[in-house]
C-alpha positions in Angstrom: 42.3 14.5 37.0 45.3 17.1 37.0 45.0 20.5 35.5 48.3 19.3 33.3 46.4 16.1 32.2 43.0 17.9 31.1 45.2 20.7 29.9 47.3 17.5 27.2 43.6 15.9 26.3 41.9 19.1 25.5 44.7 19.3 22.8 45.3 16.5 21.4 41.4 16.4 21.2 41.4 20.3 19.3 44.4 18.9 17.1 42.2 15.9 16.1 39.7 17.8 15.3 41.7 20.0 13.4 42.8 16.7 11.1 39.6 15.5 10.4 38.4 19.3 9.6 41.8 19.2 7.1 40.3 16.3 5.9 37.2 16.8 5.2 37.5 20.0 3.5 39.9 18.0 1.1 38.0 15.5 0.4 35.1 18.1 -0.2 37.9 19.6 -2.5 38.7 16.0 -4.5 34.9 16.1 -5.3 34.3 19.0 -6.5 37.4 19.6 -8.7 38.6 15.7 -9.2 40.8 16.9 -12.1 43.2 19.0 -9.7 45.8 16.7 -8.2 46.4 17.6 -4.6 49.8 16.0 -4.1 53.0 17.8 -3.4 55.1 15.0 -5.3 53.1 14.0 -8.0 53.8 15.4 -11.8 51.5 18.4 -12.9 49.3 15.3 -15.4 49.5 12.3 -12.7 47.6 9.2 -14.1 45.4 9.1 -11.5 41.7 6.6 -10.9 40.3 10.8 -10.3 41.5 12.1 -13.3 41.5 9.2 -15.5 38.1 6.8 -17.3 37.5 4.3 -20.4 36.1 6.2 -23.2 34.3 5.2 -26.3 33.3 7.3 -29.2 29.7 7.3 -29.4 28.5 5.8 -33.0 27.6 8.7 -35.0 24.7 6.4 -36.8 23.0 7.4 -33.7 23.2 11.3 -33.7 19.4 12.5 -33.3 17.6 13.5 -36.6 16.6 16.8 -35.2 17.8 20.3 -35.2 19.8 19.5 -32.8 21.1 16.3 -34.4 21.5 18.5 -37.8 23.5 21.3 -36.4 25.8 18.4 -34.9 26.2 16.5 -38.2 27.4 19.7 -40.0 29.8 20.2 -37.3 31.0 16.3 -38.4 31.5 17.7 -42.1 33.1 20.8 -41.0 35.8 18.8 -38.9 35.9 15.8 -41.7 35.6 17.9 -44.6 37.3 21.1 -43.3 38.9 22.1 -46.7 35.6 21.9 -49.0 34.2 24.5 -46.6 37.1 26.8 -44.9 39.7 25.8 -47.7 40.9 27.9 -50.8 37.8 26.6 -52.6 35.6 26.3 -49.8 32.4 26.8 -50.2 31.8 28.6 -46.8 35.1 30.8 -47.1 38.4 30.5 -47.9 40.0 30.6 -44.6 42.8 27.9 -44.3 45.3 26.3 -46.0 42.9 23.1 -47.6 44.3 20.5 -44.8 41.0 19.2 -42.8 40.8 18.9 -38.8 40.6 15.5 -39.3 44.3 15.5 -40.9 45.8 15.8 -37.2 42.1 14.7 -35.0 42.3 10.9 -36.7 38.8 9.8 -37.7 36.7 13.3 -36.3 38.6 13.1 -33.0 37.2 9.6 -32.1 40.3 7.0 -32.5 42.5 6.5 -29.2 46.1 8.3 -29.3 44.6 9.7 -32.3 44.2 13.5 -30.8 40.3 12.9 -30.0 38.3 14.9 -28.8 36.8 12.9 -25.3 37.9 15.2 -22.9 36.7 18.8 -24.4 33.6 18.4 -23.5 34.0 17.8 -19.9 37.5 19.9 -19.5 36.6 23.3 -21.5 36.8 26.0 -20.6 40.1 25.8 -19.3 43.5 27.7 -18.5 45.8 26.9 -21.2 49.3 26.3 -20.3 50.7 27.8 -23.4 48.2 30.7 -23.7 47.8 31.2 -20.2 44.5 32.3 -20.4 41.0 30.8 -20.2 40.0 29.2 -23.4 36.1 27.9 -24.1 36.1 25.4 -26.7 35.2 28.2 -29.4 38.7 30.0 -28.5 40.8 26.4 -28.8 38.8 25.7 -32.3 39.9 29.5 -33.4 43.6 28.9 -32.1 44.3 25.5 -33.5 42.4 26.7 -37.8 45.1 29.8 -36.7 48.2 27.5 -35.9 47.5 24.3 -37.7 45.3 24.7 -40.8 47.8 28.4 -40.9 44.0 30.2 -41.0 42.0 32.4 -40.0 39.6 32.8 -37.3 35.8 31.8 -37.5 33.0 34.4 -36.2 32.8 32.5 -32.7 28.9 33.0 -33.0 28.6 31.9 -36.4 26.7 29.1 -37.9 29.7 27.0 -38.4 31.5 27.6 -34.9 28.5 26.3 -33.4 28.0 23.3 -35.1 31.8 22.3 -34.5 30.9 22.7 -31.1 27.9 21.4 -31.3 29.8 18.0 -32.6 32.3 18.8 -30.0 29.8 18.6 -27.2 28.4 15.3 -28.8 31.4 13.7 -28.6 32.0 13.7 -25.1 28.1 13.9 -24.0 29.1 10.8 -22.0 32.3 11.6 -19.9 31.7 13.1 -16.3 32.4 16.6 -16.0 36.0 17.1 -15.0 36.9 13.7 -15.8 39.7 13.4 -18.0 39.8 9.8 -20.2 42.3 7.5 -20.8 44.1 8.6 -24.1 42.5 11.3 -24.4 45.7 13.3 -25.3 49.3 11.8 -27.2 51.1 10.8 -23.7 54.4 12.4 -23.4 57.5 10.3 -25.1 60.6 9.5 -22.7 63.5 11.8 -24.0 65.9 10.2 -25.9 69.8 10.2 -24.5 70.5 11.9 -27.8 69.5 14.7 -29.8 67.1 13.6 -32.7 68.6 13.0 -35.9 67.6 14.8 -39.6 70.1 12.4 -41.3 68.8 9.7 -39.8 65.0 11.1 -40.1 65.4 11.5 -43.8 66.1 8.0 -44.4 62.8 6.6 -42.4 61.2 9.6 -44.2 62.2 8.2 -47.5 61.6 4.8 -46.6 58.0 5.1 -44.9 56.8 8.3 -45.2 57.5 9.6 -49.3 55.1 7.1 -50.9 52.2 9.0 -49.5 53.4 12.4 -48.3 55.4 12.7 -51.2 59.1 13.4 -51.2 59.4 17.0 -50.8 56.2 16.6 -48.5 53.8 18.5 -50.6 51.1 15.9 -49.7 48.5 14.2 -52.4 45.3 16.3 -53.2 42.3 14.7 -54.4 41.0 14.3 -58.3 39.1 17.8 -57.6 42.0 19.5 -56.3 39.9 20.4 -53.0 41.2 18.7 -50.2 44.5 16.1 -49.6 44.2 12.3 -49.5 47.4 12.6 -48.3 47.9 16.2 -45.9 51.7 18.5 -46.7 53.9 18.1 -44.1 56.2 20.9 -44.7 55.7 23.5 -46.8 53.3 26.3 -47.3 50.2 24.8 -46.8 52.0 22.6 -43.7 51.0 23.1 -40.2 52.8 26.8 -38.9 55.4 27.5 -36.4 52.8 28.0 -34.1 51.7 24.9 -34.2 51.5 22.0 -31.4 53.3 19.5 -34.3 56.3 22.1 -34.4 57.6 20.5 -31.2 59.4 17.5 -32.1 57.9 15.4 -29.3 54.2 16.1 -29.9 55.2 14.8 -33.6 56.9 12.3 -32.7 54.6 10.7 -30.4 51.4 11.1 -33.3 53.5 9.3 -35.9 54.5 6.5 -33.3 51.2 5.8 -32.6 49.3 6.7 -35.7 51.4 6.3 -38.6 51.9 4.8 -41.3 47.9 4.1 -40.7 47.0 0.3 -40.8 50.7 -0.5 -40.0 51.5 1.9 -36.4 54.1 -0.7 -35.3 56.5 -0.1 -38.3 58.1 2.7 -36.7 60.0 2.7 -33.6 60.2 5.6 -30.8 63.7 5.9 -32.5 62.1 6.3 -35.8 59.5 8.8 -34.7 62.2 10.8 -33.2 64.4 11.6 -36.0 61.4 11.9 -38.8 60.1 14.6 -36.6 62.9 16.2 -36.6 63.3 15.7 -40.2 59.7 17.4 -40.9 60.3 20.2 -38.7 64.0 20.8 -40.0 62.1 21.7 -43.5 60.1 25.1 -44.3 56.9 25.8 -42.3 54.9 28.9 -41.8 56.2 31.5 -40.2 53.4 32.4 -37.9 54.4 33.7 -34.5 52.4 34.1 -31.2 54.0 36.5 -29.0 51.7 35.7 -26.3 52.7 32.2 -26.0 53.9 30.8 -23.0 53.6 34.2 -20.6 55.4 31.9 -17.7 58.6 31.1 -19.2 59.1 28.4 -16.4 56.1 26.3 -17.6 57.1 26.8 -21.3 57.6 23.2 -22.7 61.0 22.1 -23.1 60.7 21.6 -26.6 59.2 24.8 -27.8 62.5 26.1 -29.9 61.7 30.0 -29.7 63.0 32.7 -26.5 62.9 33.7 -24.1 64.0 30.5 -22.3 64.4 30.0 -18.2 67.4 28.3 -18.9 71.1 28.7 -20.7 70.3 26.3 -23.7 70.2 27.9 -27.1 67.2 27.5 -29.7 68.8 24.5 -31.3 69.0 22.5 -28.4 65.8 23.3 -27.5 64.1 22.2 -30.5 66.1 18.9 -31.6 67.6 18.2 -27.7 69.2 16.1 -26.4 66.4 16.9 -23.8 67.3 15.2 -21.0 70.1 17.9 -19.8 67.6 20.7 -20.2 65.2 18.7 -18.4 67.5 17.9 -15.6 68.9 21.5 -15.5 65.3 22.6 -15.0 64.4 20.4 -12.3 67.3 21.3 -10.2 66.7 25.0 -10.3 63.0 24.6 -9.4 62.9 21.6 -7.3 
């Protein structure tokens, strides 16, 4: 055998191993973090057979009676009942605004496309794409009673903190860690080709959403005057600025596939759309988080408040059309 022959084997036999060393150590890589998606064309939340498993609430009949099983089913309450404990009459403190957790998490954060709760178990703690920072489940409980219920935040090592996570914990006891489970989260609307309509949005308001929210969407309260039967939608006691409903297309998508409840097929995606924008056109609030968003590239295309990484103004931003802004972004970051 030729030098030049040995010389063309002993490389192709160093590159080979080279690829199965590549290989290996991503495969080694899939394993250990199989909620990372490694490919360079895929969207950042690829439905992927890594990221993605069935999921069912466990029955909560079958919570241990225990200490354990005691400090979870007090965590239950806190999320079903959050008003009689954290609300203006709570008994706990009056920290919040009298809506409960369960007003936006549909049934404690067990229903499918009903904002559960499957994946914080096995996903927490996490970087937050809007905060930008690590968040344990604690943090996220604190950030979402500050933004939603317009509140204040719990003593993270108090009594009721841990039994909210202690329920949390519960809930997803049965998903791997790292696995992420179908539905987990509201999946992500396609844009309309227009911008969402109030005009229009009043009317399905009126039509579909008056008779329990009330028309200037005040909500119902109960006989006691505790808690709502029916949660504000606007308003002062409404979810704030700061909240993840103040984007139109994180609304939009919970009312398409949770409301009116018993009857979700009532209202198109068109529907959903301009109600959103209806709701959010009316008073909320004002509770602002500077911090929000640190990477203005990743901020979401909805989020109506500056600074933006692009040349559309705050209205177009918060009622679209989205499509342009979305297309705009893509070419200046593809």
């Amino acid at each position: 055998m030729s030098i030049a022959v040995m010389y063309y084997v002993r490389t192709f036999l160093w590159i080979t191993l080279v690829i199965v060393a590549i290989t290996m150590l991503v495969r080694s890589w899939e394993r250990q973090f199989p909620d990372k998606d490694l490919s360079l064309d895929s969207p950042p939340y690829a439905d992927s057979a890594l990221l993605y498993t069935d999921w069912q609430a466990p029955d909560t009949a079958a919570i241990p009676a225990t200490r354990a099983g005691t400090e979870i089913r007090y965590g239950l309450a806190l999320i079903t009942h959050t008003a009689r404990y954290l609300g203006p009459k709570g008994s706990v403190a009056a920290i919040t605004n009298g809506m409960d957790c369960g007003d936006c998490h549909r049934n404690a954060g067990t229903l499918l496309m009903g904002n559960n709760f499957s994946a914080v178990a096995a996903t927490y703690p996490r970087v937050g794409e809007r905060s930008g920072r690590l968040e344990s489940i604690p943090w996220r409980i604190n950030d979402c009673i500050q933004r939603h219920l317009n509140g204040q935040r719990l003593d993270s090592s108090g009594k009721e903190m841990r039994a909210m996570v202690a329920y949390l914990l519960w809930i997803g006891k049965d998903v791997p860690r790292g696995i992420r489970p179908r539905n987990a989260a509201l999946p992500q609307l396609p844009y309309p080709d227009r911008a969402a309509d109030t005009a229009r949005g009043r009317v399905v308001y009126m039509d579909h959403c008056q008779v329990c929210h009330g028309g200037q969407g005040a909500g119902v309260k109960d006989n006691e005057g505790i808690s709502y039967v029916y949660p504000p939608v606007w308003g002062a006691n409404s979810y704030s600025i700061g909240g993840e409903f103040y984007r139109i297309s994180r609304l939009a998508a919970y009312i398409l596939y949770n409301m009116p409840p018993g009857d979700t097929a009532m209202l198109s995606a068109a529907d959903s759309w301009d109600v959103a924008a209806y709701i959010n056109a009316k008073p909320h609030p004002e509770k602002f988080f500077p911090h929000d968003w640190p990477d203005p590239l990743r901020k979401a295309i909805d989020y109506p408040y500056g600074p933006f990484a692009d040349t559309f103004n705050a209205r177009h931003h918060k009622y679209g059309p989205f499509k342009p802004i979305e297309a705009a972004r893509k070419q200046r970051y593809r």
